[in-house]
ChimeraX commands (.cxc) that place a marker at each C-alpha (Angstrom):
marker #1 position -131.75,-73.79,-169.39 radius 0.5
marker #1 position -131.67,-73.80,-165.57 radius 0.5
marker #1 position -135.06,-73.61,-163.82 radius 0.5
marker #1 position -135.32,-71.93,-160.59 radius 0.5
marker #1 position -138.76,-72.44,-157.91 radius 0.5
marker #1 position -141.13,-69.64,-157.89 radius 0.5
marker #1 position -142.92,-68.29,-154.83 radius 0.5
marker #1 position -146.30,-67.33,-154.68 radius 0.5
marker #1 position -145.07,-63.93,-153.47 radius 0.5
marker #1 position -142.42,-64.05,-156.62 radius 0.5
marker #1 position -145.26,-64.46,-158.96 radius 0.5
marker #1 position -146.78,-61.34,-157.78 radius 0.5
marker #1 position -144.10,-59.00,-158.11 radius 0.5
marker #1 position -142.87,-60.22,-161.54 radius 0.5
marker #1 position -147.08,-59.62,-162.22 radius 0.5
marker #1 position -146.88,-56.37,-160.88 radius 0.5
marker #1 position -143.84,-55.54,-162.77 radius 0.5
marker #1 position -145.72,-56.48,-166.30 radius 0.5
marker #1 position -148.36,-54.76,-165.29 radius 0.5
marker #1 position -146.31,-51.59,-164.94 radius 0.5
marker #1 position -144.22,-52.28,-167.96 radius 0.5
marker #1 position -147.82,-52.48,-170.02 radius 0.5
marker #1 position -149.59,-49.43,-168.49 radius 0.5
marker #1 position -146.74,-46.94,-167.60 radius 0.5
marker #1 position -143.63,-47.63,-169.29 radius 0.5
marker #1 position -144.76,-48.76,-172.82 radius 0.5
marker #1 position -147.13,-45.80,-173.39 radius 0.5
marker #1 position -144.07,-43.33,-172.57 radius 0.5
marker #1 position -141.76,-45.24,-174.98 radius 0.5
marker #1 position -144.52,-45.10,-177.86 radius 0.5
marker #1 position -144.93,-41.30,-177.07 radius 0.5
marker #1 position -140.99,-40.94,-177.51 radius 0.5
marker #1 position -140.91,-42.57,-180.43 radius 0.5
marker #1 position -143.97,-40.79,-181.90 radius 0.5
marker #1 position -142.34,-37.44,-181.33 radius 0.5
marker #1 position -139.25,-38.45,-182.41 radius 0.5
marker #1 position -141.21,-39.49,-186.14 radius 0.5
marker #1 position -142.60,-35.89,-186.00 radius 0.5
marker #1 position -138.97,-34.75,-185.66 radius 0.5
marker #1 position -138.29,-36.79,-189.03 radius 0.5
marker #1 position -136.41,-40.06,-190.16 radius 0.5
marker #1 position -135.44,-41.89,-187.15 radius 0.5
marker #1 position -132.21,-42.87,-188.03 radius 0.5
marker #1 position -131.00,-39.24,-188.12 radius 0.5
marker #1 position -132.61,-37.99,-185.16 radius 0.5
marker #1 position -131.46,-37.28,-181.88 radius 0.5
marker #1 position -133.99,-38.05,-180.07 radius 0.5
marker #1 position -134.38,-41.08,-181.25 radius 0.5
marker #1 position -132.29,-43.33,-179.12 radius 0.5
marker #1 position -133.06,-47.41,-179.76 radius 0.5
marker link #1:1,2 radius 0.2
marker link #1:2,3 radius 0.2
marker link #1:3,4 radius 0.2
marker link #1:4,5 radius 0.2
marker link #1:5,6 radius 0.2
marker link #1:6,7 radius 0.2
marker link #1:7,8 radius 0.2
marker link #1:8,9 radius 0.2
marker link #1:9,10 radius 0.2
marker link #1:10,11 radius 0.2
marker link #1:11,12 radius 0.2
marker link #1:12,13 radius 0.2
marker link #1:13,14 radius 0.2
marker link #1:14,15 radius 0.2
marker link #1:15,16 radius 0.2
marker link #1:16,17 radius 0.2
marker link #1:17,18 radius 0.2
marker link #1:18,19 radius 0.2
marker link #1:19,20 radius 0.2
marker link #1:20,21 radius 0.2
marker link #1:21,22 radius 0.2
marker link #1:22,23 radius 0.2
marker link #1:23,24 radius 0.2
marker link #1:24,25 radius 0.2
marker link #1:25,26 radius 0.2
marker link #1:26,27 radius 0.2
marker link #1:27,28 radius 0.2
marker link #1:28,29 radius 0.2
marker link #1:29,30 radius 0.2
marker link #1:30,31 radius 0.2
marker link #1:31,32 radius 0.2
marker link #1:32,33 radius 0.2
marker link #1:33,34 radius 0.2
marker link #1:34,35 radius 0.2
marker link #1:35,36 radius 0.2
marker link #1:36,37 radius 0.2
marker link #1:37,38 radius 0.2
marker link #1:38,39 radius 0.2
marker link #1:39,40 radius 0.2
marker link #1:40,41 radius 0.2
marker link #1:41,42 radius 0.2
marker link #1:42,43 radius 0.2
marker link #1:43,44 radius 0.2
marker link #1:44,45 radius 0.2
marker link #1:45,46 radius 0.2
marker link #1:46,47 radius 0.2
marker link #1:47,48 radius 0.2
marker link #1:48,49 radius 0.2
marker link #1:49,50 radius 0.2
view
């Protein structure tokens, strides 16, 4: 595996990007997926997409 030399301003935006992946894009994903259980089994539903 190739390494490659972070920057201290790298570091923050890959932080930043985690941070938004935790807060704001994980809780829409688990609300997608929730409604798409209340729809039924998963593997037959539309709105399911994985």
């Amino acid at each position: 595996m190739q390494r490659y030399p972070m920057t201290p301003d790298g570091k923050r935006k890959l932080e930043e990007r985690l941070k938004h992946l935790k807060s704001v894009d994980r809780p829409q994903n688990i609300a997608s997926i929730e409604e798409a259980r209340n729809h039924g089994d998963l593997s037959e539903n539309a709105e399911y997409d994985a």
